[in-house]
MARVODO-160233 format. One record per residue (C-alpha): x, y, z. Coordinates in steps of 0.05 Angstrom, whole numbers, plus 5000, padded with zeros to 4 digits. Example, Ala and Ser with C-alpha at 12.3 -4.5 7.8 and 13.67 -1.06 7.14 Angstrom:
BEGIN
524649105156
527349795143
***
This chain:
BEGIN
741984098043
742884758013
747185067962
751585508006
757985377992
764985568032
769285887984
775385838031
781685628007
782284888002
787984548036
794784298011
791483588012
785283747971
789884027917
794283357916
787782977903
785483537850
792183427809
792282647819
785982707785
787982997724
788282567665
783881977695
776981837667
769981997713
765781427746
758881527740
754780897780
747180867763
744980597838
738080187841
735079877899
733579187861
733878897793
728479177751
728079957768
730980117706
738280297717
740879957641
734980297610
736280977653
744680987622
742080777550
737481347546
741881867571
747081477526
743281697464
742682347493
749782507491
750882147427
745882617406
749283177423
755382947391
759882637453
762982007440
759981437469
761480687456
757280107503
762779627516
757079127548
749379237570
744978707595
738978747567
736078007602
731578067547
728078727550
725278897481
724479707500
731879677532
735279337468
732279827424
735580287456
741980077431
740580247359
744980767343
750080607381
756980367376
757379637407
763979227425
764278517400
764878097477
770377657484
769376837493
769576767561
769075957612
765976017669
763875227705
764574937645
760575397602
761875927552
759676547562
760777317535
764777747567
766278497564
773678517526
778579017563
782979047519
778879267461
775879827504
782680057522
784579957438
778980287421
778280887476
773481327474
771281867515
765381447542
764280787553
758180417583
759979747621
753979437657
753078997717
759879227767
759378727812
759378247766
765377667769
770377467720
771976887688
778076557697
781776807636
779777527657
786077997675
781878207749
777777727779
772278257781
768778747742
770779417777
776979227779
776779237706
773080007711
778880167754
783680047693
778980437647
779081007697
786881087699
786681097627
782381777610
775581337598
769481527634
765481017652
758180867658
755680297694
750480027741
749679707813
744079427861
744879717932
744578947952
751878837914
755179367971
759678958015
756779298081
750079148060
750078458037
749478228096
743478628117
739378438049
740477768069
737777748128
731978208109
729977818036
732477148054
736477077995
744577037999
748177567958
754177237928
756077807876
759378387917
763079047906
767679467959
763680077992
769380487967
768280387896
761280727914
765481237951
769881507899
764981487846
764782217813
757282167804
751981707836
744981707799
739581417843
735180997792
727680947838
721380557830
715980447876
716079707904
708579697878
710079877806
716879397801
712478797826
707878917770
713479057721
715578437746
708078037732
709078327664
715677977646
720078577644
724478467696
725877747693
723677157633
716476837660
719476157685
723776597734
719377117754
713876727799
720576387835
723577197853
716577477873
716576817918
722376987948
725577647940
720578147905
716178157963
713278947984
716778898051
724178678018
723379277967
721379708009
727079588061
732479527999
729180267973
731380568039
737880298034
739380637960
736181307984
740881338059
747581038014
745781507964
744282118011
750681958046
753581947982
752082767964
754182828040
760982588027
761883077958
759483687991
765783528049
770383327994
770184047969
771484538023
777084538082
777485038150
783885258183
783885908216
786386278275
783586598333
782187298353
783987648410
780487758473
779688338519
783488428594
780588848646
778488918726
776088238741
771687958794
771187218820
763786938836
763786338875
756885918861
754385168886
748384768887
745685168939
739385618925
743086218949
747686158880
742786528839
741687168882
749587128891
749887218811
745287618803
748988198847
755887998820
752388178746
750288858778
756188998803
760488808740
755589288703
757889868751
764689678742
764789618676
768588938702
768988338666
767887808717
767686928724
764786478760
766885848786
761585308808
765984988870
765584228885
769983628918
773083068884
770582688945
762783078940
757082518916
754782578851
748783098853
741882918857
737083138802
734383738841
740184038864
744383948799
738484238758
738784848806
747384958795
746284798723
740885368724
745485798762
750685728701
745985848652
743686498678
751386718693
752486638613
745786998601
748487638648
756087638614
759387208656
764686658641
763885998668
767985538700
768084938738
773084788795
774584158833
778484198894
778383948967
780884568991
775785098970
779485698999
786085518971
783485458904
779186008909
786386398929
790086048868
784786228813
783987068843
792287068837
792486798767
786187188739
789187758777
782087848815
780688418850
773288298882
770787738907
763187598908
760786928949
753986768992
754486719069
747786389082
746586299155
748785819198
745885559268
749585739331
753485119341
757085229272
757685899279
762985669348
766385069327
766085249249
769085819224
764885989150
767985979083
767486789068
770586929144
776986409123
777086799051
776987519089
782287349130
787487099078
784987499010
789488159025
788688718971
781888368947
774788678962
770288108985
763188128983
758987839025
750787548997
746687389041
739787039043
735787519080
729487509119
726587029068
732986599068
731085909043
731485339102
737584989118
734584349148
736683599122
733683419055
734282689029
735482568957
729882298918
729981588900
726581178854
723680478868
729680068833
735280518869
730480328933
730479618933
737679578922
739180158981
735079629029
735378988990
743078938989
744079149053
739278729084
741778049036
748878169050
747678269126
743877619124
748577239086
753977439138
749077219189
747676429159
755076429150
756976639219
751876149249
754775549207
761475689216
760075749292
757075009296
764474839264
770375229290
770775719352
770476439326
773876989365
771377599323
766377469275
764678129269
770278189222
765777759175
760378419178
764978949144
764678549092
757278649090
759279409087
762779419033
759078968988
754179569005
757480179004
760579838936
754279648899
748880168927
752880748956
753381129026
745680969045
746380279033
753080209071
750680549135
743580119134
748579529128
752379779184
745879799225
743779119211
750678829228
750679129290
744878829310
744878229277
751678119320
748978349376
741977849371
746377249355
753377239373
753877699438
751577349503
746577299523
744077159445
737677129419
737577809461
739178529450
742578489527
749478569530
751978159592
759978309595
762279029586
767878929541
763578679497
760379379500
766579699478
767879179424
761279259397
761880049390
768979989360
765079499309
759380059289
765380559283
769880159240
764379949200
760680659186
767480919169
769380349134
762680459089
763481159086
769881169050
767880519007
761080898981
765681578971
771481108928
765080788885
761881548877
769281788859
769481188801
762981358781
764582028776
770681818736
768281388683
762581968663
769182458667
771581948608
766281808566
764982578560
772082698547
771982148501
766282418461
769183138457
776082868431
772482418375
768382978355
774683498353
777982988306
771682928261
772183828261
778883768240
777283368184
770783718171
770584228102
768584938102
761785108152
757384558121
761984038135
762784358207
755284298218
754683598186
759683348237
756183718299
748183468276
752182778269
755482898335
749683048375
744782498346
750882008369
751482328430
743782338458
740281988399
736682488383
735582708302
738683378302
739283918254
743284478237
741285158204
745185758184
745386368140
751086528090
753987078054
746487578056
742786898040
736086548070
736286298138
734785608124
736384908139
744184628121
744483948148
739783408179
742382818219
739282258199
738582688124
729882538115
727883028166
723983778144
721984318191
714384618193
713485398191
712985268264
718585008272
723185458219
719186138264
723085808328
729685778295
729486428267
727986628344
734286258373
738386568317
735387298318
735487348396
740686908403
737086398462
734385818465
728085658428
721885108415
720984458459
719384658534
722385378535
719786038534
718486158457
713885658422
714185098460
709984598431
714384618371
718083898380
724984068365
729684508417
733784998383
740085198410
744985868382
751385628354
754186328380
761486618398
762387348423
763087668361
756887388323
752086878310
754486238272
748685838261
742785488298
743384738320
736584298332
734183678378
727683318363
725583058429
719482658436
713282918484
714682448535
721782538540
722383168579
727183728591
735383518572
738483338639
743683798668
749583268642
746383258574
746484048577
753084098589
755383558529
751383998478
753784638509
761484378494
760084088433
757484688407
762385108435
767684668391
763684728333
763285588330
770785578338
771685068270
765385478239
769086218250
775185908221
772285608166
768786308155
775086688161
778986298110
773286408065
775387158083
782287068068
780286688009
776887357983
781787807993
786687347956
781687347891
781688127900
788188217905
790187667842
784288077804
788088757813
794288497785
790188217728
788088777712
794389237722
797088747668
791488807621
792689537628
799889497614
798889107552
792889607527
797390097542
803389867499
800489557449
795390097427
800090667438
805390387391
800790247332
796790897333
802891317339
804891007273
797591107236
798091817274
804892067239
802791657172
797091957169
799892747188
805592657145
800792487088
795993117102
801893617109
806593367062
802392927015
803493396949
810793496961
812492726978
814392266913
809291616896
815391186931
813691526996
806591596996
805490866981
810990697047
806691177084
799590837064
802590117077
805190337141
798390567162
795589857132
800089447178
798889857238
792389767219
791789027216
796588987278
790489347322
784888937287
789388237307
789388527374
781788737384
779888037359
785387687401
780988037471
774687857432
776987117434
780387177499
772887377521
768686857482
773586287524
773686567593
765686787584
763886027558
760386267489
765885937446
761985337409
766984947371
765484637310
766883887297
767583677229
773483347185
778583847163
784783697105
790683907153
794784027093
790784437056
789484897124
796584927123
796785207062
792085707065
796285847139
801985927105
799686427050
796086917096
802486947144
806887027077
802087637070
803487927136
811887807124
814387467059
821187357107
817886797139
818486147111
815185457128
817184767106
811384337110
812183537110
805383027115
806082227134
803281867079
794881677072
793982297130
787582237152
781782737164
781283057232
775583277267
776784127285
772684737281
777485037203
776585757231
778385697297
785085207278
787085637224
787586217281
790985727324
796985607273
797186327243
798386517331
803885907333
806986137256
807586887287
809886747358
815686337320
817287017274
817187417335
821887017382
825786597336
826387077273
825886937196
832786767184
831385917195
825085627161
819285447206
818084737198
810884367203
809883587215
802983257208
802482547223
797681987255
798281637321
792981247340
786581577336
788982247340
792382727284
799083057310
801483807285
808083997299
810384677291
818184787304
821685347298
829485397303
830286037353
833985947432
827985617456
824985637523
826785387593
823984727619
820085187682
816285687629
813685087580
807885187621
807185847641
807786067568
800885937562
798286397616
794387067592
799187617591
804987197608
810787517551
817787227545
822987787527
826287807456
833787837434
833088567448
830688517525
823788797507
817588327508
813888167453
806288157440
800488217486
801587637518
795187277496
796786867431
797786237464
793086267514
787686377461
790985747427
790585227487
782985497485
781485367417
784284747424
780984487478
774184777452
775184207396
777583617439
784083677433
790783867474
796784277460
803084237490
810684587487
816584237490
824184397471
827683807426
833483497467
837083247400
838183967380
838084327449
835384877406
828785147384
821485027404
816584537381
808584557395
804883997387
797083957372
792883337382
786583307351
781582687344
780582347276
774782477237
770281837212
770882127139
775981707096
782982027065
781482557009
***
C-alpha cells in the first residue's frame, strides 16, 4: 500500500478517540507465528536500544525459557522483583502490578500476554493487567504467538493438532498502537529448535513430533503475515474520514432512446448519439423490459448489455425501466425528463402483425403530442425475425424433459391405481398437477412438454377406447381440448410466477450487496479507505482478487490497495492500468488493449475526472464477466467515485482551512513584530538623537538615564529575537533537551538575581520541602522557563505583592510552583494562555508582550519530560499559580 495519505478533515468521532487517548500509555505487541522466532529477544534488543538512547525502560517480566543469548540481554537493565504467585498447587513467579504501577516508568516490558493468572492475581489474565498499565500513562511492550488470537485458535488446532488453551481477545490485537511482526523461516526455527534454543532438549523432540512440523509453521507464518497485514490495513482507515457534498449537474434539450435485446438497439443508439451531437442535446436511454418477460438468455442479454455499454461510451445516461405497459411508461419518463425527441427502432413486421397489431412507435406517434419521434429502422440488411430457441445446456436439458416426462408418469401410475380402486370422473385434474410441478421446477419449456404428455397420456389410457389414440364419444373431444387449454395456460402462468421469483431473489441479493457495501463507504476514511472497501467489495462479490490503483496530489500512478493484500502487478500489467486510467476505458484481460495481461482494469471515473483504476484477476479459463456481473461492478464502482470525490473534496476544504488559519498566523506575527519592535527602537532612536544633539549641554544625571534607557530597550529587543529563535528551534524540531540533575534551589537563585537585574521592584519569596531532591532538566533551558513565568507575573500582576516559589517532591517527580498575587485568569483561558501570540490585556486595557513567553515555556518543558500547567487557587480566589513537573534525577540530595 502506498504512502498517499488524505489530508481531509477528520470527523467529530476521530477527534473523540484522539482526546480519549491523551494521557494513556502505547501498546506495542511483538507478533510471532510460533514460539521460537525471536519475539523476547526482538523487545530486549530494541529495549537496550532505547535505554541507550536515554528513554526509560524497566522489564517488569521476560521469559527467557532458558536462552543464554536472550538473558544476556537483560544486563543493563532495570528488572522488577516477581511476586509469589499458586497456581495447582505450585508456586510460581508472577509479574507484580502493583509494583509496575509504584514504580512507573515510561516503558515497561511484560512478556507472554496471553498468559493466565493465578488466583491471587487482580485480572484473571495478563492483558487485562496491560490494560491497567495502559490507562495509567505506561507503555507497554509485550509479546504474542498468532496461535493465542481467539479467532485463530481454533484454526491452529485443527491445522497442528495441538489444543491452544492460552488465548487473548482479537481486539487487544486491534487496538494495539504498534504491531511488530517477529519472522523466521519454518526451516531455520526447526533447526533453532534441534539446537536447544527454543525449548530445553527433553521437550524439544516431543514439539518437533507434534507441532514444529514444516507444514504447521508454514500455515501459522501465513496467519501472522494476513493478521498482521490486516493490522496496517486497519491504521491506515483509523486515520482519515470522507464527508462531502455533491456538485451540480447540467439541464438542457433532452431526448429519450428506447433500446431492448433486440439487434436493432445498437444502430438505434448509434443515430440517437448523432443526433444529440447536432443538438447539442443531452439525451437517455432506457433499456425497456416486463416484470412478467423471462429472464434473458446469454446471447441476447450479452447483446442489451453491449448496447448499454456503447450508450455510456457515446454520452448517454443509462437507465433501466420495468413496466408492463411500455408506452405508458415511455409517456411518464418523456413528461418528467421534460423530453422533447424521441428515438426508438421500428424493425419490420410480417403482414399479419402489421393488421391485427398495431407497432409500438405507431401507438407512441399517436399519443406523444409536442414530441418529435424518430423512427430506426433495419434496412435492406435488417437482421431476420424468425423464432430462435434459447441455448440450453445438458443439465437445464434433462430437467426440461426429465421432469416433465417423470411427473407425467407419476400422474399416469397414480391414475391407473387409483382407477383399479375408486371410480374417477375427471382424472385429468390429477395432470395439472404434472404442469405445475413443471412449469415450477424447470420453467415454461418444461410446463408445455408436460402439458403434451398429459394430454396424451390421458388420451392413451383413460379416454375410451384406451390403449388407443381414438376418441370414441365427442364430448370427450371437447373435454380433452378444454384439458390442453387449462393446462398450457395453467403452465404458462406457473413458469412466468417461478421466472418472476427468480427474477426477485437476484433483484435482492444485488440490492443486498450494494447496501452492505454503501455502509462499509460510509465508514470508510479518506480515498484509501474508499478503495480498500471497493477491492474488498468486489473480491466478495465475484471472488475474484481485485486491486485498486490511483494517483494523488501530482504523485506516481501506482498501486493503493490489494484485496487479498500479497498480490503485485508486472510492467504488463501496471502499462494496462495506466491505459484504463489515461483513456479512461477498459483495459487488460480479453479487451482491446493488452489482453493477455490477466487482470481487467476498469476506470473508477465520474464526469468531472478520473478517480482511480479498479482491477479483477480472472483466470484463463474463466472467460469474459457475464452481463449480471457487469452490471454489479459497474454500481459498485459508481458508489465508490461518489465516496472517493468526497473524500477528495474535504481534503480540499481541509486545505483551504490550513491557508486560511496560516494567514491569520501570520497577520498576528505581524502585529506583534510590529508593536513590539516599533516601541523599543523609538526609545534607542530618541536616546540615541538626544545624546548626539544635546550630549554636551545635558548634565551626567541625564546622560547616564539616556544610556540606560537605550540598555533596556536594548535588552528588551535581544529577549524578543531569542524568544522567535526558540519559538523556531520548538516548532522546527531542532530543540535537543538536555537531561541531567539540576539543584532547583540554586537555579532559583541565580533566577531570581538576573530578574532583580532587569527590575529590583520585583520580589520573590522562595520556600524548599526538606531533603529536595535532584531533578533531571536541561539548567539553560529551565532557567529561561522561570525567568518567562517571574516576568509574565511582573507584567500582569505588578511588583507591589512578592512572587512566591514552592519546590517540593511528589512521587517521582519534582514540583515548582510559581504564584503570583495579581486578578488571575478565567477558568476558559488557563489553556489558551499558552497558545503563540495569544496576550491577555493589562490593568490598563493594552496587552502585554508578544504573546510567546509561555508558549516557549510548555515547549521547554516538554522537551525535558516534563508538563506545565495553570491554575487559579480557589482558597484565595486571587492570583495565578504555574506548576512545573519534572522527573527526579538518580543523583542523591546535595
Amino acid at each position: 500500500m502506498s504512502d498517499t495519505r488524505d489530508t481531509g478533515r477528520p470527523d467529530p468521532g476521530a477527534l473523540l478517540k484522539l482526546a480519549a487517548g491523551e494521557g494513556r500509555g502505547k501498546l506495542t505487541i511483538f507478533l510471532g507465528a510460533a514460539p521460537g522466532v525471536g519475539k523476547t529477544y526482538a523487545m530486549l534488543s530494541r529495549a537496550q536500544q532505547r535505554r541507550a538512547a536515554g528513554a526509560e525502560i524497566v522489564v517488569g517480566l521476560a521469559e527467557t525459557h532458558g536462552r543464554s543469548e536472550t538473558a544476556r540481554l537483560l544486563e543493563g537493565l532495570e528488572v522488577l522483583p516477581r511476586r509469589q504467585g499458586e497456581h495447582s498447587g505450585k508456586t510460581y513467579d508472577e509479574f507484580d502490578l502493583d509494583a509496575a504501577l509504584k514504580r512507573k516508568p515510561a516503558i515497561i516490558i511484560v512478556d507472554e500476554l496471553a498468559h493466565s493468572n493465578d488466583a491471587g492475581a487482580r485480572h484473571p489474565k495478563r492483558y487485562q493487567d496491560i490494560a491497567e498499565l495502559i490507562d495509567a500513562g505506561i507503555d507497554v511492550w509485550t509479546a504474542l504467538n498468532v496461535q493465542h488470537l481467539e479467532s485463530q485458535a481454533d484454526l491452529v488446532a485443527r491445522i497442528s493438532g495441538v489444543p491452544v488453551r492460552e488465548t487473548v481477545p482479537d481486539v487487544v490485537l486491534q487496538r494495539a498502537d504498534e504491531v511488530v511482526l517477529v519472522d523466521l523461516p519454518p526451516a531455520e526455527l526447526i533447526q533453532r529448535l534441534k539446537e536447544g534454543k527454543v525449548y530445553l532438549p527433553e521437550n524439544a523432540n516431543r514439539a518437533a513430533d507434534k507441532f514444529f512440523r514444516p507444514e504447521n509453521l508454514t500455515a501459522l507464518r501465513e496467519l501472522a503475515l494476513r493478521r498482521t497485514a490486516n493490522r496496517v490495513d486497519d491504521q491506515m482507515a483509523d486515520i482519515w474520514r470522507q464527508q462531502a457534498l455533491e456538485g451540480p449537474w447540467v439541464t438542457g434539450e433532452r431526448l429519450l432512446v428506447c433500446v431492448g435485446p433486440d439487434p436493432l438497439s445498437e444502430k438505434v443508439v448509434r443515430t440517437a448519439s448523432r443526433i444529440a451531437l447536432g443538438l447539442n442535446a443531452r439525451w437517455i436511454v432506457v433499456a425497456l423490459s416486463r416484470s412478467a418477460d423471462p429472464i434473458l438468455d446469454a446471447d441476447r442479454s450479452a447483446r442489451l448489455e453491449a448496447t448499454l455499454v456503447l450508450a455510456e461510451q457515446l454520452g448517454g445516461e443509462v437507465r433501466r425501466v420495468i413496466a408492463d405497459d411500455f408506452v405508458a411508461e415511455i409517456v411518464r419518463v418523456a413528461r418528467r425528463e421534460n423530453v422533447t425527441q424521441v428515438v426508438i427502432g421500428r424493425p419490420r413486421a410480417s403482414f399479419p402483425m402489421r393488421i391485427f397489431k398495431q407497432s409500438l412507435p405507431d401507438r407512441l406517434i399517436g399519443v406523444l403530442d409536442g414530441v418529435g419521434v424518430h423512427l430506426v429502422s433495419e434496412g435492406a440488411g435488417g437482421t431476420s425475425r424468425k423464432l430462435r430457441f434459447r441455448r440450453r445446456h445438458l443439465p437445464e436439458w434433462v430437467a426440461s424433459l426429465g421432469i416433465p416426462v417423470a411427473t407425467a408418469g407419476a400422474i399416469t401410475v397414480l391414475g391407473l391405481g387409483l382407477s383399479q380402486v375408486v371410480v374417477l370422473q375427471n382424472l385429468s385434474i390429477l395432470y395439472l398437477l404434472a404442469v405445475l410441478v413443471s412449469a415450477i421446477l424447470a420453467g415454461r419449456f418444461a410446463a408445455l412438454l408436460a402439458a403434451g404428455l398429459s394430454f396424451l397420456a390421458y388420451n392413451f389410457f383413460f379416454i375410451e377406447p384406451v390403449r388407443t389414440f381414438t376418441i370414441a364419444k365427442p364430448h370427450e373431444v371437447l373435454a380433452l381440448l378444454i384439458f390442453v387449454v387449462v393446462a398450457v395456460v395453467t403452465g404458462t402462468l406457473a413458469a412466468r410466477l417461478r421466472e418472476q421469483i427468480d427474477r426477485a431473489r437476484q433483484a435482492v441479493r444485488s440490492t443486498q450487496a450494494l447496501y452492505d457495501f454503501s455502509r462499509k463507504l460510509s465508514a470508510a476514511y479518506g480515498v484509501d479507505g474508499a478503495l480498500t472497501a471497493t477491492t474488498a467489495q468486489l473480491s466478495a462479490m465475484l471472488g475474484l482478487p481485485a486491486v485498486a490503483l490511483a494517483k494523488e496530489d501530482g504523485g506516481e500512478f501506482e498501486m493503493q490497495v490489494a484485496w487479498p493484500p500479497d498480490q503485485t502487478l508486472d510492467e504488463a500489467a501496471m502499462t494496462a492500468a495506466r491505459w484504463a486510467y489515461d483513456k479512461r476505458e477498459p483495459a487488460g484481460y480479453m479487451t482491446g488493449t493488452l489482453p493477455n495481461v490477466p487482470y481487467l482494469f476498469l476506470p473508477i471515473r465520474s464526469d468531472q475526472r478520473m478517480a482511480g483504476v479498479a482491477g479483477l484477476r480472472l483466470a484463463p479459463d474463466h472467460g469474459p464477466l457475464t452481463p449480471d456481473e457487469e452490471r454489479q461492478v459497474a454500481a459498485v464502482l459508481e458508489q465508490a467515485v461518489i465516496a472517493i470525490d468526497r473524500a477528495r473534496l474535504v481534503r480540499e476544504n481541509a486545505r483551504a482551512a490550513v491557508a486560511q488559519e496560516g494567514e491569520k498566523l501570520q497577520v498576528a506575527l505581524l502585529s506583534s513584530l510590529s508593536h513590539d519592535l516599533r516601541t523599543p527602537l523609538a526609545s534607542i532612536t530618541g536616546s540615541v538623537t538626544t545624546l548626539r544633539q544635546l550630549g554636551e549641554r545635558m548634565d551626567a544625571e541625564t546622560r547616564s538615564d539616556l544610556l540606560a534607557t537605550v540598555e533596556e530597550e536594548t535588552a528588551r529587543l535581544t529577549r524578543f529575537v531569542g524568544n522567535l529563535f526558540d519559538m523556531t528551534r520548538i516548532e522546527s524540531g531542532l530543540l535537543k533537551a538536555r537531561r541531567e540533575p539540576v539543584d532547583l534551589r540554586a537555579l532559583v537563585g541565580e533566577v531570581t538575581e538576573r530578574m532583580a537585574r532587569l527590575d529590583p521592584r520585583l520580589r520573590v519569596e522562595t520556600s524548599a520541602a526538606d531533603a529536595m531532591p535532584l531533578a533531571l532538566a536541561d539548567p539553560g533551558l529551565l532557567e529561561q522557563v522561570l525567568f518567562n513565568l517571574f516576568d509574565n507575573a511582573r507584567k500582569y500582576a505588578g511588583t507591589d505583592q512578592p512572587l512566591g516559589v514552592y519546590l517540593r517532591r511528589d512521587g517521582k517527580e519534582a514540583v515548582i510552583s510559581v504564584t503570583d498575587q495579581g486578578k488571575g485568569i478565567p477558568t476558559d483561558e488557563l489553556e489558551l494562555i499558552f497558545e503563540k501570540f495569544y496576550r491577555r490585556a493589562k490593568g490598563d486595557g493594552r496587552p502585554a508582550g508578544t504573546g510567546l513567553g509561555l508558549s516557549i515555556a510548555r515547549g521547554f518543558v516538554s522537551a525535558m519530560g516534563g508538563t506545565i500547567k495553570a491554575e487559579s487557587p480557589a482558597v484565595r480566589k486571587r492570583g495565578t499559580r504555574f506548576i512545573i513537573r519534572l522527573p527526579l534525577a538518580e543523583a542523591p540530595t546535595p
